[in-house]
N, C-alpha and C positions, 0 to 999 in steps of 0.2 A: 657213811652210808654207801652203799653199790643198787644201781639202778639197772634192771635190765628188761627191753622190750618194752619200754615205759615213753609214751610220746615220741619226741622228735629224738631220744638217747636209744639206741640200742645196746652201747655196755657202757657202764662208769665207773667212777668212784670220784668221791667229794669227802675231804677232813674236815669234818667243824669242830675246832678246838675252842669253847668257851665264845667268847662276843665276836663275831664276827661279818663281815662286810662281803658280799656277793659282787665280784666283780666283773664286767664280761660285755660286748658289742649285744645288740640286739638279737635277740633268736639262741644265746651261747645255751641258756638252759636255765637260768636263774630262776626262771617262775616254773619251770618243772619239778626242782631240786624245793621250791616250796609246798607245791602242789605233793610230791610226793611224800615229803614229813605228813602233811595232812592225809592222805591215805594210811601212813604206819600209826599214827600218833594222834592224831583229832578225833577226840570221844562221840562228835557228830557226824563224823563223814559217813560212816557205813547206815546212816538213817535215807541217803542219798539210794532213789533207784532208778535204774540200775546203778550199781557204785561204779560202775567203770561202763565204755562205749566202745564201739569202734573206733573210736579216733585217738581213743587211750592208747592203743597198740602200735607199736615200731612201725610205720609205712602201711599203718590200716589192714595188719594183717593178723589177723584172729582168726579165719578159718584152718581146718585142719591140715598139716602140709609134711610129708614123705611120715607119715602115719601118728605124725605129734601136734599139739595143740600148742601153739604159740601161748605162752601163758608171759602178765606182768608178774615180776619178780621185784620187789624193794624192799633190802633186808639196811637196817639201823642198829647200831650197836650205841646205845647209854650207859656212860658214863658218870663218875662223880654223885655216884645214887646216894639217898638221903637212909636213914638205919629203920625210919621207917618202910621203906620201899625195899632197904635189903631183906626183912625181916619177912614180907609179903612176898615178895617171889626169889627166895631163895633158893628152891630150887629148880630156878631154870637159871642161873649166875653162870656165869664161867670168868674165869682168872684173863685179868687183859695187863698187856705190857703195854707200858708208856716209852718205851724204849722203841720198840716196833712198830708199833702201832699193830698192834695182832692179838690174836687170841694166844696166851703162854703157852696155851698146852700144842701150838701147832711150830711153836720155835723153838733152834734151837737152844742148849741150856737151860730148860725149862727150870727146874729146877734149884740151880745160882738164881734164879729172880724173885721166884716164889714171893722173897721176905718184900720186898718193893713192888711187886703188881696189885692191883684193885680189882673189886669186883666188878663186873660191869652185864647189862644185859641187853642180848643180841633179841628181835623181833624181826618182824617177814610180812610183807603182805604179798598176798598172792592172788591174782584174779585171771580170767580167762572166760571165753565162748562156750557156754552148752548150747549143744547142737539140741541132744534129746528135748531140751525144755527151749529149745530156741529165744537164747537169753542169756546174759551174762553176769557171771557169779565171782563174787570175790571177797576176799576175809584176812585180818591181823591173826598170828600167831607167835605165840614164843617158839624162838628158831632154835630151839635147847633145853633139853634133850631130845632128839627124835628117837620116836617111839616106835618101831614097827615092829611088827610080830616075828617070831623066830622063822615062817616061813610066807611072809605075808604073797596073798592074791594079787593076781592083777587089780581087779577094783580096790585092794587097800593101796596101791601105789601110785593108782591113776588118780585115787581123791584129790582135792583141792587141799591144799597142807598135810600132805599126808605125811600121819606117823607124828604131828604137832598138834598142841593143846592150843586151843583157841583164845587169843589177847581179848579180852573183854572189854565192852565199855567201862567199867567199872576198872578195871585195870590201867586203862588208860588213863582215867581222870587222875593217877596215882604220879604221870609225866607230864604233867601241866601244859599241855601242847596248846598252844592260841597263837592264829593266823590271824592275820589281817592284811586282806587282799587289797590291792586297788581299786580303787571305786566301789568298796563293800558298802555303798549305802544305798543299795535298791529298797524294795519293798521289802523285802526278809526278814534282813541282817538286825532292822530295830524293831519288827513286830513280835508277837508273842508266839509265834507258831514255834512249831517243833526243832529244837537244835540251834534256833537263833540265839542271838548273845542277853536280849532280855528272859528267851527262856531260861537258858543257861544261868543266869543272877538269879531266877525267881527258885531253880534247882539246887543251887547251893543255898541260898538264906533259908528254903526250906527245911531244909538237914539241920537249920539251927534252932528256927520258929515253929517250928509245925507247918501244915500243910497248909499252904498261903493258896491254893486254890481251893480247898473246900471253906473255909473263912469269908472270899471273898464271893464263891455262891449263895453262902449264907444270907449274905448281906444284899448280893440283889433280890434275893425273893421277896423282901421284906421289901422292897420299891414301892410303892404303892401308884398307880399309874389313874386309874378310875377313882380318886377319892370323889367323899360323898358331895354332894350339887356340884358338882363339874360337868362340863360338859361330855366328856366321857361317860360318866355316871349314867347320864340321861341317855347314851346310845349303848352303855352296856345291857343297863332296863331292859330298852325295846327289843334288843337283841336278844334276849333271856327268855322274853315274852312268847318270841316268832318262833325260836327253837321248840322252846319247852310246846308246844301246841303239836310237833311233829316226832322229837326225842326227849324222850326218857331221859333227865337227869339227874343228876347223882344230888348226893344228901348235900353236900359241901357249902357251906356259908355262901361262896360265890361260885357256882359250876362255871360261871361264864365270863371272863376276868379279862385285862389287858397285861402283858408284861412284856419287858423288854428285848426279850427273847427268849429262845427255847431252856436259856441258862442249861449249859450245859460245858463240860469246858473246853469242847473244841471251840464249841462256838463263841465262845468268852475269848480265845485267842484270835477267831479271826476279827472283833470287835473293838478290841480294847487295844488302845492307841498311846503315844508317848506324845506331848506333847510339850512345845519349848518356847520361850520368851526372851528372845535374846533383844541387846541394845542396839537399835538406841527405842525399841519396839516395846512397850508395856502389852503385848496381846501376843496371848499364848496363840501358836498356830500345831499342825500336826508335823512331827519329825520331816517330814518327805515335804515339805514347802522350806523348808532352809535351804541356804546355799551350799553349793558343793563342799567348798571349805569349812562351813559346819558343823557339815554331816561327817563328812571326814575326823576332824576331831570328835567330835559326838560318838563316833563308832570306837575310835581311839580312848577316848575316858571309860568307855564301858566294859572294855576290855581291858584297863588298870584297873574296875572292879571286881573283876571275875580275879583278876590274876592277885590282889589282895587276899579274894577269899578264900583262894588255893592255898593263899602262903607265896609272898613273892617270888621266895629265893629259889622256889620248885618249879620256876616257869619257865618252860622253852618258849621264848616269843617269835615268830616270824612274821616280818614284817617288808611286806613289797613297795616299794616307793611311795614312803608317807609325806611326800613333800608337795602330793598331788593339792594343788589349790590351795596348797599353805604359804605363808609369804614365811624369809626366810629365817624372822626370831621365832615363829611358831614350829618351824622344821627344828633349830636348834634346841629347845626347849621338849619339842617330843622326845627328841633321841639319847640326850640327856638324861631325862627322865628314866626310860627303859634301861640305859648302860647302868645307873645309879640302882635299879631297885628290880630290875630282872634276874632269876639267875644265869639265862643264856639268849643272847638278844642276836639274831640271824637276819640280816636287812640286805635289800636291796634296791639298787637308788641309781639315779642318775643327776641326782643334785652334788652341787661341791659342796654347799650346806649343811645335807649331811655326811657324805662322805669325810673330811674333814674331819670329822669326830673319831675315824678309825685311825690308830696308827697302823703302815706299812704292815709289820708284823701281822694286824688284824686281820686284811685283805686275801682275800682266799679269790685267786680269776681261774673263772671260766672259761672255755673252751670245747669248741664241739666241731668234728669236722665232718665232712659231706657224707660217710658211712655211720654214722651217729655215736660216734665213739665220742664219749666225752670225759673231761681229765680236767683238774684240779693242780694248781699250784700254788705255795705260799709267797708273798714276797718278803724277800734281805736286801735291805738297801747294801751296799759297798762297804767293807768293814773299815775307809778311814774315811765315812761320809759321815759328819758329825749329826747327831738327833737333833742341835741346834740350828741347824742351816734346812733340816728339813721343815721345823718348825715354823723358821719365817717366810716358806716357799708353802706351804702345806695348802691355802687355796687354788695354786695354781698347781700343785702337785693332785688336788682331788681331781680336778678338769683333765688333767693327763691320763688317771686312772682311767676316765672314760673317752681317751681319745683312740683312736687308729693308730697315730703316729703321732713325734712330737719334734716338733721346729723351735729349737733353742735359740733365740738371739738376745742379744747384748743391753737392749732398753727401750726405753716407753715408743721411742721412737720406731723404733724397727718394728714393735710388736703389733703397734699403727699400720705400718707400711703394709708389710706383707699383705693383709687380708686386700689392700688397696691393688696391690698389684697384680695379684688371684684376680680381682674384678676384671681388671682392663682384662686380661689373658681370656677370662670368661668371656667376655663381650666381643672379641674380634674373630670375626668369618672367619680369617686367618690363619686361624690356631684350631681348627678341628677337634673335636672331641676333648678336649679338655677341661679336669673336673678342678672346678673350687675346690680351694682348701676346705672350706666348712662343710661343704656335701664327701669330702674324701675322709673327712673324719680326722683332721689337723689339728693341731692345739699347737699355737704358738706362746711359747712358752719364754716369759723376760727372767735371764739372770742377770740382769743389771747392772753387769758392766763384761767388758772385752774378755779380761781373765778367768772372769765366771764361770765362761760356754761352754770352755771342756769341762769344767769339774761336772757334768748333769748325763757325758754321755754315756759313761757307766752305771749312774742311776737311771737311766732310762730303759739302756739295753737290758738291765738286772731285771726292768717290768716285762721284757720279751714284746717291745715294742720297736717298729723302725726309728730309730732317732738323727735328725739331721742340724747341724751346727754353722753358724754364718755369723763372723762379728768383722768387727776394723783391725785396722793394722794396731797390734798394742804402742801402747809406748815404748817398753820393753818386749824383746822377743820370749815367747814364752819358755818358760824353764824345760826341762827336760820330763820331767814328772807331766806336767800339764799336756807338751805337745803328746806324750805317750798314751795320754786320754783320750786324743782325740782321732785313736786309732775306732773308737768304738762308737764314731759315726758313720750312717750309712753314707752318706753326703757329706763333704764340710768344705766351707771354703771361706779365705782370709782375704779380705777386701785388701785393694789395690789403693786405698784411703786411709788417712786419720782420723776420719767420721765421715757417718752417710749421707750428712748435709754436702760437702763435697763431692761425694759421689751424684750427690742428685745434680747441683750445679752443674757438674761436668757433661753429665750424659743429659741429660733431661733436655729437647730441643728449644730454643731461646723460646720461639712462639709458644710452646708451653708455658715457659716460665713467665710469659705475655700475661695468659690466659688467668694464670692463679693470682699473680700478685693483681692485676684487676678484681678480682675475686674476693681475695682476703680483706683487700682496703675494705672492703663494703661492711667487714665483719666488725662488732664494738670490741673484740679482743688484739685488734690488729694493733702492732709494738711502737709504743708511743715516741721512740726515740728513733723510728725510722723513718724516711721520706716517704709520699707518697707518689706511688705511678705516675708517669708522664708521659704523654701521648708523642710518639717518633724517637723515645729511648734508645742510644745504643741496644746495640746487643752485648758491651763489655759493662752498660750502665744498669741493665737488668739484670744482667748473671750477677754484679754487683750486689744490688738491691736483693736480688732472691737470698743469696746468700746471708745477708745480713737478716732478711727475716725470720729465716730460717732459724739461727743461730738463738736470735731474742723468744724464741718458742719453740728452743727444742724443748720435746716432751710432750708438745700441747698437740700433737696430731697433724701441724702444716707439712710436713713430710708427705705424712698424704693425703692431704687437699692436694699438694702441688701432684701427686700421682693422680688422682682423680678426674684432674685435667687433661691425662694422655689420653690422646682417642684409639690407638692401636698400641699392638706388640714393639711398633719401629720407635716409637716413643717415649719407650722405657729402657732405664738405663739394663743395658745386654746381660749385666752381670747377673740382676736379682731376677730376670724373666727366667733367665736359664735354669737359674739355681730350682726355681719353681717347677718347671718345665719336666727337671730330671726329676723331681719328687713324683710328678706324675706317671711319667714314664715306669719310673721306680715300682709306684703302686700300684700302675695297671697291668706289668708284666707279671704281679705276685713274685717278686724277688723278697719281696719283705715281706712275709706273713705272721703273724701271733704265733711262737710254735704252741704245740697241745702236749706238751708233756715229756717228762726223760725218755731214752731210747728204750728204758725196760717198765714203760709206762708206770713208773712209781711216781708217787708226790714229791716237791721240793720242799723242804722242809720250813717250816713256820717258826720264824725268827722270835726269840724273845725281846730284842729290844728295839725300845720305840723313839 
């Protein structure tokens, strides 16, 4: 798809190749790139009015400027189309290479590909500012063949899709397009009104049943509201009585009746309600009293209904971070589902939860930079980085996906420390303007042991993220292969130790090491085969003891307890403040930014294996 003058993007392009995983910091365009499927492809959107606003437009700018109308442009090209859909609009198809990624007939060799390209069909939506009708108009088209007359007018050129056949609603339902927004459970999404997802269920079984709304007016007419000796009855009476003395009524059994409403079918839509009994609750209440988490799935099952009734395998789904108020077997089990029985499932998340489900290959990141150009890449992990070792990293590899940068160290312990020593650094006057790892967008990342750290930093750099490396001195000096890795940290540095329990003893000031081991005694995890504190200890009898209890819980996080206790910068050992220190430096000069794209702004290409 190419987006242009569309929200915060003023030019783009994004490849969605089959399942895919929308990657990208906050603001990169992810909910654009949904939003705007839903303008070419959502059989409900153009029921929206106005379908587009002011704010739809590149920098809010829709008025007319050096004699042109800024107009939204989002053209989509589908692929992998079904024989009924080629059959239906075949002639707007044109010949696509999977080589190119292009239309065949605009590449070269057109013809050596013929026998290997598919058909595929390109669409348009185009919207923009009328001044004359002071109001904004916009509309889907098939973007092929353009049709214009042999000498067309200004107004046939000025039109809104000029020279193109108009993509209908009915044409659309033919791409199965279903969004699911974040926090789609207003009032809307589950009432009967127009376009909503119960309308949309009640439009398809329709086409199979008959008409389920004249059926179900049938049914309430026949209500009977005033049956005879009720108390109604007795005030219809009188009511019959008072009129008829002043109007003329009609012959009818009852001129003067009570019913439920004007039965008609708006009005039956704004009325008629979905109501649900979840446990551990035996009493049905109305959709919009359940908890978020509910309604969220509730919105989610009714949209594997719709997308059944389509025919699953016809369905583009997009889906904006459905992990909203789901805990995380309910996230696994959504995504599951849709990868399993979608035929193109388009997400966006910031959970590892789901993330995690995408292999590398799937992963499509975002990018958008301060002129609103925005750009697409796929990721290739390293070609001797085995699928196996991403495999048992792939949690902490989802958390990277949505990191800024990422801080490779060596195990449980380090991966503890760090955020511990980000604190102190945070907390001292001292240290001016200095941002947390977690507000700079860090992911400290465990490869679990010394020799590990290089092997991650060409996986990292491959994501076009800053990557920084920190472990101990190995046993062995690292091979030649290994140290050549670790040219592709932005940072790295090789501890002056054989572990960072010794680093901490060594530099950590004894009164610190006062402060924690009183500390920790107090905890019921504190190591049973070690002594306890004693009041006027050397300071060769505590760096002793610290040490030893460090050792009997490493892993367990006393690394940094014992960091928790420094109260300034002077407190911590030099090595790991600094190491810190220059990551921010690093990040706050923009030395290391996410790039946006090849030099000839093409895409990177989307790796097949996972």
């Amino acid at each position: 798809m190419q987006l242009q003058n569309f929200r915060g993007i003023k030019q783009g392009a994004v490849f969605l190749d089959g399942h895919c995983l929308l990657a990208g910091s906050n603001s990169a365009g992810k909910s654009t790139i949904c939003e705007a499927l839903d303008l070419v492809l959502g059989p409900e959107r153009m029921a929206r009015r106005p379908v587009i606003d002011e704010y739809d437009f590149f920098g809010a700018q829709y008025q007319e400027h050096d004699g042109e109308l800024p107009e939204v442009r989002i053209e989509v090209v589908l692929t992998d189309l079904s024989e009924v859909a080629q059959r239906r609009f075949g002639s707007h198809l044109r010949l696509w290479s999977r080589r190119t990624n292009d239309f065949l007939d605009l590449g070269p060799n057109s013809l050596q590909e013929a026998d290997s390209a598919e058909w595929c069909l390109p669409v348009v939506f185009c919207g923009r500012y009328d001044p004359q009708e002071d109001d904004f108009v916009g509309g889907t088209f098939f973007a092929h063949p353009e049709n214009l007359a042999d000498e067309p007018t200004a107004d046939d050129t000025a039109a809104l899709g000029a020279g193109l056949k108009p993509f209908t609603r009915a044409d659309k339902r033919h791409c199965g397009f279903l969004y699911l927004r974040p926090n789609r459970t207003g009032n809307r999404a589950l009432t009967f009104q127009r376009g909503s997802l119960l309308d949309t269920i009640v439009r398809l079984e329709a086409e199979l049943a008959g008409p389920l709304w004249e059926s179900t007016l049938r049914t309430l007419d026949q209500v009977t509201i005033a049956a005879a000796d009720s108390g109604f009855d007795k005030i219809r009476t009188e009511i019959h009585e008072r009129i008829n003395r002043f109007v003329t009524l009609g012959d009818a059994p009852d001129p003067v009746d009570f019913r439920a409403s004007e039965i008609t079918r708006e009005h039956l839509r704004e009325v008629l309600r979905l109501f649900i009994a979840t446990q551990p609750s035996t009493h049905s209440v109305p959709f919009n009293r359940l908890s978020t988490g509910s309604l969220n799935l509730l919105v989610f099952a009714l949209l594997t209904y719709i997308a059944e009734l389509k025919g699953d395998k016809s369905v583009i789904f997009a889906i904006e971070e459905p992990e909203i108020a789901l805990p995380p077997h309910a996230q696994r089990r959504l995504v599951d589902f849709v990868l399993k029985n979608m035929g193109q499932v388009i997400v966006t998340s910031h959970s590892p939860y789901v993330i995690e489900k995408f292999a590398p290959s799937r992963t499509v990141v975002i990018t958008r930079d301060g002129r609103g150009a925005l750009t697409s890449r796929g990721i290739a992990l390293p070609p001797d980085f085995k699928p196996s070792k991403y495999r048992l990293y792939r949690r902490q590899f989802a958390e990277a996906i949505l990191a800024r940068a990422v801080l490779v160290v060596e195990g449980a312990t380090e991966a503890a420390l760090f955020p511990a020593v980000s604190d102190v650094l945070e907390a001292d006057p001292a240290v001016p303007d200095y941002v947390h790892i977690d507000l700079a967008g860090i992911t400290v990342f465990d490869a679990q042991s010394d020799v590990n750290v290089p092997l991650f930093a060409p996986v990292f750099k491959a994501l076009n993220k800053p990557v920084y490396g920190i472990h101990d001195q190995p046993n062995k000096p690292l091979t030649a292969a290994l140290a050549a890795k670790t040219t592709d940290f932005t940072h790295y540095e090789e501890l002056a130790y054989k572990g960072v329990e010794s680093l901490l003893v060594a530099e950590v000031p004894v009164d610190v090491q006062r402060r924690f081991l009183d500390a920790v005694a107090q905890r019921d995890d504190y190591p049973s085969g070690c002594a306890r504190p004693v009041a006027g200890a050397s300071e060769e009898q505590v760096s002793s003891l610290t040490a030893a209890v460090l050792a009997a819980r490493k892993g367990d996080g006393y690394g940094a307890l014992l960091i928790a206790e420094c109260k300034s910068r002077s407190d911590l050992p030099a090595v790991l403040a600094d190491f810190l220190l220059a990551i921010d430096n690093d990040l706050r000069s923009g030395a290391s930014t996410e790039a946006t794209g090849g030099e000839d702004g093409t895409l990177a290409g989307v790796s097949d294996e996972d």
